[in-house]
Backbone as numpy.savetxt, mean C-alpha at the origin, in Angstrom:
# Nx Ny Nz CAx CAy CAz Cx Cy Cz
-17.68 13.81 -9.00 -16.59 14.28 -8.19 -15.36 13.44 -8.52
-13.94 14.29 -8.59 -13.05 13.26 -9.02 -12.28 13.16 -7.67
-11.81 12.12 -7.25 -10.90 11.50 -6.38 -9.93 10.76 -6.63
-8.75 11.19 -6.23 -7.56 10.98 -6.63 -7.05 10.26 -5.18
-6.34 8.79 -5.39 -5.77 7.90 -4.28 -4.51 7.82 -4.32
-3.56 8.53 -3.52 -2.25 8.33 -3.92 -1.96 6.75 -2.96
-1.44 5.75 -4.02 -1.07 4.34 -3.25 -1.79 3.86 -3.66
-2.74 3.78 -4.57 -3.78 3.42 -5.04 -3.51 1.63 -5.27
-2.55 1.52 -5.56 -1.91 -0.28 -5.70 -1.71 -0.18 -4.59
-1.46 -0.32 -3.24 -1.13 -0.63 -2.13 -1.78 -1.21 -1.39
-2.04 -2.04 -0.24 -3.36 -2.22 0.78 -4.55 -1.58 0.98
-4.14 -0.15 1.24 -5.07 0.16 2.01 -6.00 1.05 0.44
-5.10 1.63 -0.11 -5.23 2.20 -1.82 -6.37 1.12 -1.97
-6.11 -0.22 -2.76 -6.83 -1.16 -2.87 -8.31 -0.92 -2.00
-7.95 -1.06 -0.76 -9.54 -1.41 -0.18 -10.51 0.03 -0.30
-9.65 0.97 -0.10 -10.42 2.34 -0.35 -11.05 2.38 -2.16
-10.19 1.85 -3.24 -10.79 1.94 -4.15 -12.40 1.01 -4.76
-11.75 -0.39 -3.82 -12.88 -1.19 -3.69 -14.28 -0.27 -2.96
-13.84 0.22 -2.00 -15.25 1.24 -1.42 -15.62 2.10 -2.30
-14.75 2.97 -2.93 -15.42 3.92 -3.68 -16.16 3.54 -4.82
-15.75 1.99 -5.59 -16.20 1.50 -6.78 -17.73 1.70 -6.47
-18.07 1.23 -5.21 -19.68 1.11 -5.14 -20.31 2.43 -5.03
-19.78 3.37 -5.32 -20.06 4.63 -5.32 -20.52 4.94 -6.70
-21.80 6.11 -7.03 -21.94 6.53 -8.44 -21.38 7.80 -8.37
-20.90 8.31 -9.99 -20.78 9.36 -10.31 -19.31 9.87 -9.76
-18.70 9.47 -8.95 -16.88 9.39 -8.93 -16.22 8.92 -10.26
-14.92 10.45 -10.62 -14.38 9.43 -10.99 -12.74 9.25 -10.58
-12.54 8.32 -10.30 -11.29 8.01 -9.43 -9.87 7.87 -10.79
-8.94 8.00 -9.48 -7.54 8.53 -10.38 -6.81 7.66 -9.41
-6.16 7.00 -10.07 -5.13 5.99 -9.13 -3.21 6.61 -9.67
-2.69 6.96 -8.05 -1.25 7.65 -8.51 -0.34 6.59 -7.86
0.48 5.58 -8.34 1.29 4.80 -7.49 2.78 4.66 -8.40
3.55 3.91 -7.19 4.93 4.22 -8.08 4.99 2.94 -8.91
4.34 2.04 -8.91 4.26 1.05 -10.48 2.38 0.73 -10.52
1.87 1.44 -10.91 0.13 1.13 -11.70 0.52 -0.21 -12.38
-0.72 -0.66 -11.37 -1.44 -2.22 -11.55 -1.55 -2.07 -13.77
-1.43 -3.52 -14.29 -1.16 -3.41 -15.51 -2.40 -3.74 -15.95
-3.01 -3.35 -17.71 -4.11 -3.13 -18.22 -4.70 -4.67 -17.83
-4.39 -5.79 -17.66 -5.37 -6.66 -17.33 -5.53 -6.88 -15.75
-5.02 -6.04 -15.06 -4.98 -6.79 -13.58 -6.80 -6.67 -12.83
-7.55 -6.25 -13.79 -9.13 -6.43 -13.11 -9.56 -5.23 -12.16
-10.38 -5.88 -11.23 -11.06 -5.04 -10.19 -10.06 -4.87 -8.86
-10.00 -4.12 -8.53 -10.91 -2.54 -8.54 -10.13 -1.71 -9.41
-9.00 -2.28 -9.91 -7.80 -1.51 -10.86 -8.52 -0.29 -12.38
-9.08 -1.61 -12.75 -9.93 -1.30 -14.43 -10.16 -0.12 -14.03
-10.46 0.34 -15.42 -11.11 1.50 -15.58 -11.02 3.44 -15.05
-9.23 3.43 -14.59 -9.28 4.39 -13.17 -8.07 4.86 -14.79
-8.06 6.22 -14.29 -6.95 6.88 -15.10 -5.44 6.56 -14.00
-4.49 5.97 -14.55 -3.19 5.91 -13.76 -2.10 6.59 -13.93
-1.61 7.12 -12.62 -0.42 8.24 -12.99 0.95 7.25 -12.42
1.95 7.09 -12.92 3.07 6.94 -11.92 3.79 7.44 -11.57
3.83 7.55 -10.28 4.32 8.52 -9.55 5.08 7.69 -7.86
6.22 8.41 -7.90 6.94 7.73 -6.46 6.95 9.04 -5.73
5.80 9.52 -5.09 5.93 10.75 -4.62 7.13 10.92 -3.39
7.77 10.00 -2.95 8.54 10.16 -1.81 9.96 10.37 -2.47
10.14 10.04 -4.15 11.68 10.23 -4.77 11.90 11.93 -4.57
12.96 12.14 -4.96 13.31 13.60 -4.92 12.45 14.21 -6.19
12.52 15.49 -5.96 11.45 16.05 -7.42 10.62 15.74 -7.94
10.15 14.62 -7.16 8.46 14.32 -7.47 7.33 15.68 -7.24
6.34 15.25 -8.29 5.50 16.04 -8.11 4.77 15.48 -6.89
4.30 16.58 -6.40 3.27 16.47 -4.92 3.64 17.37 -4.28
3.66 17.00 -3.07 4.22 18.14 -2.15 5.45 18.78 -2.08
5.69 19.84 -2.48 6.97 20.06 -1.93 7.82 20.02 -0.94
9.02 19.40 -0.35 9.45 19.53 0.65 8.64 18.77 1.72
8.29 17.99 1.49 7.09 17.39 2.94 8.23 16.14 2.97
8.35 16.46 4.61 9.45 15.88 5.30 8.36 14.55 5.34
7.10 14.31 5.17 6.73 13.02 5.10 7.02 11.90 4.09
7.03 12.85 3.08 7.56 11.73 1.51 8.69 11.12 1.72
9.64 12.20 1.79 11.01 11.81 2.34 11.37 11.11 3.12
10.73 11.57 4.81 10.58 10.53 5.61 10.57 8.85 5.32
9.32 8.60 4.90 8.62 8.00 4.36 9.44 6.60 3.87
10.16 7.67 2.31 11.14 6.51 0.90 12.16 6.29 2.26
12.90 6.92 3.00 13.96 6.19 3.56 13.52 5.33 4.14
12.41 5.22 5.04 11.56 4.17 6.19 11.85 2.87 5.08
10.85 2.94 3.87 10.76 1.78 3.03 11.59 1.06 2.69
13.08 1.71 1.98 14.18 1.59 1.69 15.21 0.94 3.34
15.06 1.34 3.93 15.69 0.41 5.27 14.74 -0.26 5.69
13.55 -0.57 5.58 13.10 -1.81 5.79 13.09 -2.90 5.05
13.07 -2.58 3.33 13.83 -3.25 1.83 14.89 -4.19 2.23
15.92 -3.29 2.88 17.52 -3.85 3.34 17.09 -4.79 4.38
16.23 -4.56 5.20 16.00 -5.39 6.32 15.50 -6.63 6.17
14.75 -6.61 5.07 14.12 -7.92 4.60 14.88 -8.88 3.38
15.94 -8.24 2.80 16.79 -8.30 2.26 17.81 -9.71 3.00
18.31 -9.16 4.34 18.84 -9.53 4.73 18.52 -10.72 5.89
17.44 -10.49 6.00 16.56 -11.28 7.03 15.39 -11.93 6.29
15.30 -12.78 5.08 14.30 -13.21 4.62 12.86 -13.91 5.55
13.59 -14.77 6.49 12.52 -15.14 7.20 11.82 -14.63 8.25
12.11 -13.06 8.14 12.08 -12.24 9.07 10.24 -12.01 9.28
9.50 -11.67 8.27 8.06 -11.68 8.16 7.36 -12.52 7.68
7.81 -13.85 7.42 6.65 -14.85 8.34 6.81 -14.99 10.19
8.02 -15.18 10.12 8.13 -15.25 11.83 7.62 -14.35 12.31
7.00 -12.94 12.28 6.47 -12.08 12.72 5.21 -12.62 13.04
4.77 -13.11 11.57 2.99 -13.14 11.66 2.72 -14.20 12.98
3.68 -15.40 12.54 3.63 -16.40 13.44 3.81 -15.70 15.07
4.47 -15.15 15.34 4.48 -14.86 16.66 2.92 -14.26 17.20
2.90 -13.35 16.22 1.41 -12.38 16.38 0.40 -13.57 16.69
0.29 -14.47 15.80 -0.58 -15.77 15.53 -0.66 -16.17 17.25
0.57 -16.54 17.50 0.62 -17.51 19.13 0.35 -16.28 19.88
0.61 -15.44 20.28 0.10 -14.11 21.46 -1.40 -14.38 21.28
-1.96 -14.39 20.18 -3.53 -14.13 19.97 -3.93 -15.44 20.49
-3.37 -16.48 20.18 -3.96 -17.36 20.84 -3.78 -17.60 21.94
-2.77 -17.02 22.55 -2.65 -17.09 24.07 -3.50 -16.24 24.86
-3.83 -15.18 24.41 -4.94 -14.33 24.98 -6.48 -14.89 25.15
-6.51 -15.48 23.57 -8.04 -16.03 23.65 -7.99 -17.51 24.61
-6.68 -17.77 24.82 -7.35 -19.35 25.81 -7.15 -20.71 24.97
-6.99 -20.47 23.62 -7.15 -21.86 23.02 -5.53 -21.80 22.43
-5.51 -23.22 22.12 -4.26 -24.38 22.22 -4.40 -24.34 20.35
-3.09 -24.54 20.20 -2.58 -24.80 18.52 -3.14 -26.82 18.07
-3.37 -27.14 17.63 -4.37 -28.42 17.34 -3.19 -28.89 17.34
């Protein structure tokens, strides 16, 4: 069966391809807008790669799907956002970090 991952370099792309690797008889197709390069390893190896920015204009995929579109602008103003706010996502994690520990009860060492 062939299966095709669009995002296939991405997070979640990544962990889904890692699942399917342990799978027999798939064969997987990785579509992203820069494919991981001929040495970058597992789970990358071995997958046919398309590049593709399905959210640019006239990309192949869907036509007209207000999600692609959607989508490239979301990325693109969050780009600018981080752009401009470099220390903007570690301070995130860190906050996330202290809530969690305030919930569970325990103290930063």
């Amino acid at each position: 069966m062939r299966i095709v991952v669009v995002g296939a370099s991405g997070n979640a792309g990544t962990a889904l391809l890692r699942r399917l690797r342990r799978e027999r008889g798939l064969d997987l197709v990785g579509v992203a807008r820069r494919p991981p390069g001929p040495d970058a390893g597992e789970p990358y190896d071995g997958l046919a790669w398309h590049p593709c920015d399905v959210g640019a204009p006239g990309a192949a995929g869907v036509p007209g799907s207000s999600y692609s579109r959607d989508k490239a602008d979301v990325e693109a103003l969050l780009d600018g956002v981080e752009r401009e706010h470099p220390g903007l996502r570690g301070r995130a994690r860190s906050l996330r970090r202290g809530r969690a520990r305030r919930r569970s009860g325990s103290r930063r060492p």
